[in-house]
DRENDO-1510 file (C-alpha; in Angstrom, 1 decimal, always signed):
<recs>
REC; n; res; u; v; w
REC; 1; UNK; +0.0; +0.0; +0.0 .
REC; 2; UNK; +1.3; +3.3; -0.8 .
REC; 3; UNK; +2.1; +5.7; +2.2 .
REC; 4; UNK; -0.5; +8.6; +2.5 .
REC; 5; UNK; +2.3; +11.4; +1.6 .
REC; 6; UNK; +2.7; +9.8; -1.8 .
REC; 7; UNK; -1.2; +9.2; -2.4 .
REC; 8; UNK; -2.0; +12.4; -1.6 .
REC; 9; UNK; +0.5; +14.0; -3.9 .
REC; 10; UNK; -0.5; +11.9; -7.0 .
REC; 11; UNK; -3.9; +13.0; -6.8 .
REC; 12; UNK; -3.2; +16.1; -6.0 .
REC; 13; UNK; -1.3; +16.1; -9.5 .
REC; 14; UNK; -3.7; +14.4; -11.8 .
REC; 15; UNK; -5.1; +17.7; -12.8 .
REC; 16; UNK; -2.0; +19.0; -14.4 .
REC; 17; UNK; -0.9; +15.3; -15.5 .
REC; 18; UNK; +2.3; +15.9; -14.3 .
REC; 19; UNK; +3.9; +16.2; -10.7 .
REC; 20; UNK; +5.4; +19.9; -9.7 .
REC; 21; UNK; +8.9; +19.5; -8.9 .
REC; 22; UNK; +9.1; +20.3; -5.3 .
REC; 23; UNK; +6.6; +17.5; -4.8 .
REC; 24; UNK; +8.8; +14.8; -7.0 .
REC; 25; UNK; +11.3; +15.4; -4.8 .
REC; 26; UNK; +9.3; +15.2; -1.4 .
REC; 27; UNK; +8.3; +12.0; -3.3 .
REC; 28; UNK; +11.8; +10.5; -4.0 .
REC; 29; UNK; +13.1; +11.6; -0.4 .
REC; 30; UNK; +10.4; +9.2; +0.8 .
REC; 31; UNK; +11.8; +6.4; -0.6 .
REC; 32; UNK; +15.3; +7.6; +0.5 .
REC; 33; UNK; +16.8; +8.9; -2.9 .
REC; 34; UNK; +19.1; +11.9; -1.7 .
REC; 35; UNK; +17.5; +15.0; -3.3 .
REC; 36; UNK; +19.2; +18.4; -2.3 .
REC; 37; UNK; +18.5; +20.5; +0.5 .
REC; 38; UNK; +15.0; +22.6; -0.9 .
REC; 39; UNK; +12.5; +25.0; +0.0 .
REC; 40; UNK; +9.4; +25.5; -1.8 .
REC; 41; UNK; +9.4; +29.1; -1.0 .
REC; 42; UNK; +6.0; +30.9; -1.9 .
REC; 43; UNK; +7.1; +34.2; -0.8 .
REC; 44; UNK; +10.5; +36.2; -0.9 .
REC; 45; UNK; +11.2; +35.7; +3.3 .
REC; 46; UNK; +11.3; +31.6; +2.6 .
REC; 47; UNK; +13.7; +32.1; +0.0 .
REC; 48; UNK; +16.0; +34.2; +2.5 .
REC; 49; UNK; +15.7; +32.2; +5.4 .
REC; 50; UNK; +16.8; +29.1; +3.2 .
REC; 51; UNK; +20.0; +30.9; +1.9 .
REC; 52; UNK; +20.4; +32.3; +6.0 .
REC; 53; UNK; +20.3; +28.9; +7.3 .
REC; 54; UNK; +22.1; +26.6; +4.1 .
REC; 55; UNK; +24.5; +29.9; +2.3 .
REC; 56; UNK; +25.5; +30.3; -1.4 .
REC; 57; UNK; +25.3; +29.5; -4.3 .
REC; 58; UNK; +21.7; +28.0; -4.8 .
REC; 59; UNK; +19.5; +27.2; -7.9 .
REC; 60; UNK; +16.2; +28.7; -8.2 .
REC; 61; UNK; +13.4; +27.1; -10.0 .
REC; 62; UNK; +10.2; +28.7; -11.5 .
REC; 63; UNK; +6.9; +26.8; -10.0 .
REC; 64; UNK; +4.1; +26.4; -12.4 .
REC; 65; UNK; +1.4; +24.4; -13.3 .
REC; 66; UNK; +1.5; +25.4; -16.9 .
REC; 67; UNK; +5.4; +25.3; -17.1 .
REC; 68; UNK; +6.4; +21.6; -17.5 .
REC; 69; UNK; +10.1; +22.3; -19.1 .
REC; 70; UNK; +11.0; +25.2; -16.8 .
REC; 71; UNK; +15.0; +26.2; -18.5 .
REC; 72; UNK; +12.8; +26.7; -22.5 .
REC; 73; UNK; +11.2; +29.5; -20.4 .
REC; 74; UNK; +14.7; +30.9; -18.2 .
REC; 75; UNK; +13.4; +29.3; -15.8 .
REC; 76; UNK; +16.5; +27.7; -14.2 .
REC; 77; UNK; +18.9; +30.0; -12.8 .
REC; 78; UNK; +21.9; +28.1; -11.1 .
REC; 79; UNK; +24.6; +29.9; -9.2 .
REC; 80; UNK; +22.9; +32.5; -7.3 .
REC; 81; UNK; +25.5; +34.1; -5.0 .
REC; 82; UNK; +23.6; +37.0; -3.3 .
REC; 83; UNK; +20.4; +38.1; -2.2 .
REC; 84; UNK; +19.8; +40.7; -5.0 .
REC; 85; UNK; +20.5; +38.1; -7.5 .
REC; 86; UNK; +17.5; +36.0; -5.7 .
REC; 87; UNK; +15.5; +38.4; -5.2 .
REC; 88; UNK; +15.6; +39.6; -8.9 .
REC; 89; UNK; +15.2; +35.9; -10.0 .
REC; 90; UNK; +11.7; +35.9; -7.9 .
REC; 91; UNK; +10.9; +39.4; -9.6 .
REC; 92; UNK; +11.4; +37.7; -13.1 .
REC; 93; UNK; +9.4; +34.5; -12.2 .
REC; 94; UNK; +6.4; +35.8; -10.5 .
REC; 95; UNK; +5.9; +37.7; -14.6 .
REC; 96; UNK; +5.4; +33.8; -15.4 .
REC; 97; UNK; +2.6; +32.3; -16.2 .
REC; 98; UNK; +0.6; +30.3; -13.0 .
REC; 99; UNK; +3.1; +31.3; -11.2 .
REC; 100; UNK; +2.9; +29.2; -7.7 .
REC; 101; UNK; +6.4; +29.6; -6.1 .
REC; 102; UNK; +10.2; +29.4; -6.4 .
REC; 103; UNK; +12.2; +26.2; -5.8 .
REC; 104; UNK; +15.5; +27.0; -4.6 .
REC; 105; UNK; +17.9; +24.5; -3.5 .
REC; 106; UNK; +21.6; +24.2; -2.9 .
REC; 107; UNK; +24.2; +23.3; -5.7 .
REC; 108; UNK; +24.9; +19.9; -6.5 .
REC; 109; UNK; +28.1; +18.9; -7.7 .
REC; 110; UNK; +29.4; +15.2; -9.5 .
REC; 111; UNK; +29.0; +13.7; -12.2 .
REC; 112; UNK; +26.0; +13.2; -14.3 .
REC; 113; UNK; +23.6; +10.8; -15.1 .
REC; 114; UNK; +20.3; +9.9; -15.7 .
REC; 115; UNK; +17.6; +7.3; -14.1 .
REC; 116; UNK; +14.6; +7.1; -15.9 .
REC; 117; UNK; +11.4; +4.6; -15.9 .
REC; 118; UNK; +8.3; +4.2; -18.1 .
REC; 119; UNK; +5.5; +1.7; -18.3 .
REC; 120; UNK; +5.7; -0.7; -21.5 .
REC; 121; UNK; +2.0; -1.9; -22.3 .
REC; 122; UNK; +3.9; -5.1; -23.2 .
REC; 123; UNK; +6.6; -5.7; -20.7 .
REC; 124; UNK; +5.0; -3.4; -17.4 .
REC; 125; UNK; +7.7; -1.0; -16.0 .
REC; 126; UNK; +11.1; -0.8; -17.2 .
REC; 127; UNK; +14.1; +1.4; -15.8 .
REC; 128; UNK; +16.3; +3.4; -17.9 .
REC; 129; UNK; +20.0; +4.2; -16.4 .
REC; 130; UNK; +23.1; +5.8; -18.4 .
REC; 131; UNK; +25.3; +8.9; -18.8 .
REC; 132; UNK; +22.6; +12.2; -18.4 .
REC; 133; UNK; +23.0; +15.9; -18.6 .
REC; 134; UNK; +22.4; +18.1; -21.5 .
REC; 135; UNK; +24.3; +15.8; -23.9 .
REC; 136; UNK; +22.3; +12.6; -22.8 .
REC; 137; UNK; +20.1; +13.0; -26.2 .
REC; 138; UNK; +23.4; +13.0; -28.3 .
REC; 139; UNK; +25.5; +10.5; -26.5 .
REC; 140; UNK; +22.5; +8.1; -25.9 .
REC; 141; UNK; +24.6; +5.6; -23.5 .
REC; 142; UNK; +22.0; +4.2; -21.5 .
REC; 143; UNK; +21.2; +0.7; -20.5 .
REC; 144; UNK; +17.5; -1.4; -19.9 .
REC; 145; UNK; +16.3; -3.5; -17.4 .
REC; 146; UNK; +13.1; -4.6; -16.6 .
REC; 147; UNK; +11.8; -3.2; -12.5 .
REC; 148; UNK; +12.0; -4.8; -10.0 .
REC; 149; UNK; +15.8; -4.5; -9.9 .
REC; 150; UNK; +18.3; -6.6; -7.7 .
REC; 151; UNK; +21.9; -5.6; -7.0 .
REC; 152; UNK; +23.4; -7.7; -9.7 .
REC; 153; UNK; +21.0; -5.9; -12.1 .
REC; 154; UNK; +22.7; -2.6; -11.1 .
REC; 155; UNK; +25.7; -3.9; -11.6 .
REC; 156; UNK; +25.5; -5.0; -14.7 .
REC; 157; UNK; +23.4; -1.8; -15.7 .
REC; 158; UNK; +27.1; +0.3; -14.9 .
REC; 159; UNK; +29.3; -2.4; -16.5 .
REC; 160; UNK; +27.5; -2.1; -19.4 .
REC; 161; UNK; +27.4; +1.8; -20.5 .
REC; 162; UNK; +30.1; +2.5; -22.7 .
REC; 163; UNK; +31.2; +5.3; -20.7 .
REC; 164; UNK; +31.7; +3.0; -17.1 .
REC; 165; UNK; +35.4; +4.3; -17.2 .
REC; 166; UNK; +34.3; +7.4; -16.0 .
REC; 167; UNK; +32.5; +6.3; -13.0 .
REC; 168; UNK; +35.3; +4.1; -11.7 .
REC; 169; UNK; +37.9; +6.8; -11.8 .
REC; 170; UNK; +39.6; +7.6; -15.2 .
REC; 171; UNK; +42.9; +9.5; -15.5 .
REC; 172; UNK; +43.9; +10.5; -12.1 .
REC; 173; UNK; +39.6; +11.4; -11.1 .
REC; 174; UNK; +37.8; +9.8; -8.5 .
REC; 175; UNK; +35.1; +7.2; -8.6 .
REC; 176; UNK; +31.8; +7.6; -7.8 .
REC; 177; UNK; +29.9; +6.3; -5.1 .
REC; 178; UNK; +29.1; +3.3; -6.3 .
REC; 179; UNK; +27.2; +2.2; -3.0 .
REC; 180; UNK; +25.2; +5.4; -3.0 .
REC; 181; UNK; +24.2; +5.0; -7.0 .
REC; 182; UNK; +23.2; +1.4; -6.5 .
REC; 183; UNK; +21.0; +2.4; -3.2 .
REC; 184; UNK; +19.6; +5.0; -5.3 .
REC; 185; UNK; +18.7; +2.7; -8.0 .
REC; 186; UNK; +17.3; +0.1; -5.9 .
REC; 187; UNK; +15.3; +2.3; -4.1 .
REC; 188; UNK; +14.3; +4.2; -7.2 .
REC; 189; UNK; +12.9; +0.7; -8.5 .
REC; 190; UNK; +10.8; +0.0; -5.2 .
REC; 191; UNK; +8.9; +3.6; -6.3 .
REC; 192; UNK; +8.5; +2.7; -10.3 .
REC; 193; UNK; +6.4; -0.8; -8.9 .
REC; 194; UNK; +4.4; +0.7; -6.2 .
REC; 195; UNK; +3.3; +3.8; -8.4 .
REC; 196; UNK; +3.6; +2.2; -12.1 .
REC; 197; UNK; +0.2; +1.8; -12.3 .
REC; 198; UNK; -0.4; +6.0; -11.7 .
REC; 199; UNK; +2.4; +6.9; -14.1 .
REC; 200; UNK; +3.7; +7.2; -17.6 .
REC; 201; UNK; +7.2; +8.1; -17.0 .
REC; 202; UNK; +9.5; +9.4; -14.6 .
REC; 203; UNK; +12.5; +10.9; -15.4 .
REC; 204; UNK; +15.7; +12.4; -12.9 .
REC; 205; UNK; +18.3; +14.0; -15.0 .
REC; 206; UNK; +20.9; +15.3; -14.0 .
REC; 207; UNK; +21.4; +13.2; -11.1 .
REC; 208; UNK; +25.0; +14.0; -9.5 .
REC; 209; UNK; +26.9; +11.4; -8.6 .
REC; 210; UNK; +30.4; +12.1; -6.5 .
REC; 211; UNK; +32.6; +10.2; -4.4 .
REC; 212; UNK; +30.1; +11.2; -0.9 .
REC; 213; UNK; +27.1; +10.8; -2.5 .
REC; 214; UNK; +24.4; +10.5; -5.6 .
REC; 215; UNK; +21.7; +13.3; -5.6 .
REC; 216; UNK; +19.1; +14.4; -7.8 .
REC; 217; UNK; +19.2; +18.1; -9.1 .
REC; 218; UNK; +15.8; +17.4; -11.0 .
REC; 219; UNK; +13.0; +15.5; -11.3 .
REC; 220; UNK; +10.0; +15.1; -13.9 .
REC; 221; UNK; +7.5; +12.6; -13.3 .
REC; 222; UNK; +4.4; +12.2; -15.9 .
REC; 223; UNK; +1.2; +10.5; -15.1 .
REC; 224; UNK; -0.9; +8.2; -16.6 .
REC; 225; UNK; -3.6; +10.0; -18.9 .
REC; 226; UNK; -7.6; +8.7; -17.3 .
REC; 227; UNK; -9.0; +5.6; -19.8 .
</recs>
């Protein structure tokens, strides 16, 4: 059965189809994949106290409803180092359409990648891993498997993308952590099977992987359209 927090935020999305970002996250920190530090800050004094109480830089995020790809719209702004820059980034986004708030999170830092899922009509849930950031469309190293995973199916999911060299340390960098990705990818599977029947896809890219610790800087998660 799913836990209340994550019922209630999946019907609380249906309208829009899709799931606002800060509540992806909540989502995903339920199930113990390592988000950043976030507030949802629906007036200018939230976004202050976060920077009072976490420091510089952040990333601010426009939140709308009617805005699913937020940086087509300059609606990313990464690297805020002062509270006039933050404050002039809330100026611009509350011109936006719907708009409902500003996301703004610490900076994440590692190397990126991408965990995706989507349901198959066919073959039910399947779980998309590989190399992400803006060049994952170009590159296109990814890896398949069928949910539910085990930890030989992660495993096998790294050995297999043609870029693995990089996530075990190549040319004097350091590896990932490789027990933090595969936790993350574990737990990310338990979510796709208890919600696969409420979604179309879900999609987590860039998520920044260093030697501490695997994060997700953002998250998209699309839901099934009503028969």
């Amino acid at each position: 059965m799913l836990k209340k927090e994550i019922t209630e935020i999946l019907e609380a999305s249906r309208q829009n189809g899709w799931v606002l970002e800060p509540d992806a996250k909540a989502l995903l920190r339920s199930y113990g994949i390592g988000v950043p530090r976030f507030v949802c800050a629906v007036g200018m004094e939230e976004a202050l106290q976060f920077v009072l109480e976490h420091g510089f830089p952040v990333v601010a995020k426009i939140v709308s409803p009617k805005i699913l790809h937020k940086s087509d719209v300059g609606g990313v702004v990464p690297g805020i180092e002062s509270d006039e820059q933050l404050h002039d980034t809330w100026e611009r986004f509350s011109k936006m359409e719907a708009f409902a708030g500003m996301l703004v999170e610490e900076m994440g830092f590692g190397r990126e990648l991408m965990i995706g899922a989507k349901v198959d009509e066919q073959f039910g849930p399947i779980i998309l891993f590989g190399m992400g950031g803006t060049e994952v469309e170009i590159y296109r190293d990814t890896v398949l498997r069928m949910a539910p995973l085990q930890e030989k199916d992660v495993s096998s999911m790294i050995k297999n993308l043609k870029a693995h060299q990089l996530l075990e340390g190549f040319r004097g960098s350091k590896p990932v952590n490789k027990e933090a990705l595969t936790k993350a990818l574990l737990a990310f599977s338990d979510l796709v099977m208890d919600v696969h029947e409420s979604i179309e896809s879900i999609d987590l890219n860039p998520v920044l992987c260093s030697p501490e610790k695997c994060v997700v800087a953002d998250a998209r998660i699309m839901l099934r359209k009503p028969d």
